[in-house]
C-alpha positions in Angstrom: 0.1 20.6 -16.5 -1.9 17.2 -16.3 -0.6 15.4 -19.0 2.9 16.2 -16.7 1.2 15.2 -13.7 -0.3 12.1 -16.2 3.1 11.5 -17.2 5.2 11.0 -14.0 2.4 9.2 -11.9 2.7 6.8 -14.5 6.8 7.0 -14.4 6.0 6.2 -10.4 3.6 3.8 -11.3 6.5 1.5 -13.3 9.3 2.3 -10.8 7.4 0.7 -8.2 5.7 -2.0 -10.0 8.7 -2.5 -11.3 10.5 -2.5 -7.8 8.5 -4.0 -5.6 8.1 -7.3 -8.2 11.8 -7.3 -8.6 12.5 -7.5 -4.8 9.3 -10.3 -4.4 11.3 -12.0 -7.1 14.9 -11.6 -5.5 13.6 -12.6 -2.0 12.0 -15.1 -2.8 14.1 -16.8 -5.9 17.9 -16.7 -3.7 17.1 -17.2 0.1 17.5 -20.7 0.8 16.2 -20.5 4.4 12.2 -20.8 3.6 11.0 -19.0 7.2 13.8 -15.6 6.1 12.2 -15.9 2.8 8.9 -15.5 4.2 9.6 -13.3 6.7 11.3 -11.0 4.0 8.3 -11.6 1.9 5.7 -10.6 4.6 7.7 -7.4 5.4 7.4 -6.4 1.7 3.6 -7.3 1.5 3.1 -4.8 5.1 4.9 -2.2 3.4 2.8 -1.8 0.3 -0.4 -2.8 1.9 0.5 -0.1 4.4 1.2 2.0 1.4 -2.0 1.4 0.0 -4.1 2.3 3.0 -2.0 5.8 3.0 -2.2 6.9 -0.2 -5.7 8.7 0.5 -3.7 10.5 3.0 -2.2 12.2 0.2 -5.4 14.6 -0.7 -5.7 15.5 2.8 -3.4 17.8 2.4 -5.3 19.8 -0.2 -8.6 19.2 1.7 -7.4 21.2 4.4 -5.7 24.1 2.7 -9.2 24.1 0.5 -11.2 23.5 3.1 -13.7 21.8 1.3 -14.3 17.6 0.7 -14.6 18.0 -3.0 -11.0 16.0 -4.0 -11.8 13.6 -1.4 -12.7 10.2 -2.6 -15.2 9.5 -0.4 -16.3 6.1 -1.8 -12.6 4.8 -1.8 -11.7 6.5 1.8 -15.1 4.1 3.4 -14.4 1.0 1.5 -10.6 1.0 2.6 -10.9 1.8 6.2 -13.9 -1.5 5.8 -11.0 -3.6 4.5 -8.5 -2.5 6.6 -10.6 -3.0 9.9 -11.6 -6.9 8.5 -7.4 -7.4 8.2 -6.8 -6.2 11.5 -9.8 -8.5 13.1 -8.8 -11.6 10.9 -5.1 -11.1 12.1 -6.3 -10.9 15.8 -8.3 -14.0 15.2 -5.1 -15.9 13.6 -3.0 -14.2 16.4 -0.6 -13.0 13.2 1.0 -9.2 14.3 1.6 -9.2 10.6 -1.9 -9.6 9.4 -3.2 -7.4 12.3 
């Protein structure tokens, strides 16, 4: 059962590393226009940071069937709400939507 569970995270794993480079790579190599490129480029960026800051979301689910804080890293949970909170300050400062 977890060498399964091993198995397709990693499948996951290299579909998007493998998909999200490939679009970086397509977006940026064959748009001529340089402010679609990087608007195209910051869109893709947003989506997997915002990926990244939901991905803890993901255990919540068995915290509250479990009722109990045990699978919940709590380490990881403080440290990216710190980050997240010093993007969204640093994109007010810069007046950039996209950073905030």
């Amino acid at each position: 059962m977890v060498e399964n569970f091993q198995l397709e995270a990693v499948k996951l794993m290299l579909l998007f590393n493998v998909f999200g480079s490939g679009l970086i790579f397509f977006s940026t190599y064959f748009l001529h226009n340089p402010k679609t490129r990087l608007c195209i480029l910051g869109y893709i960026c947003l989506g997997f940071s915002a990926s990244t800051y939901a991905a803890p979301l993901a255990i919540v689910r068995k915290v509250i069937k479990t009722k109990s804080v045990e699978f919940m890293p709590f380490t990881l949970s403080v440290f990216l709400t710190i980050q997240a909170v010093m993007w969204f300050f640093y994109g007010l400062l810069k007046k950039d939507i996209n950073i905030a």
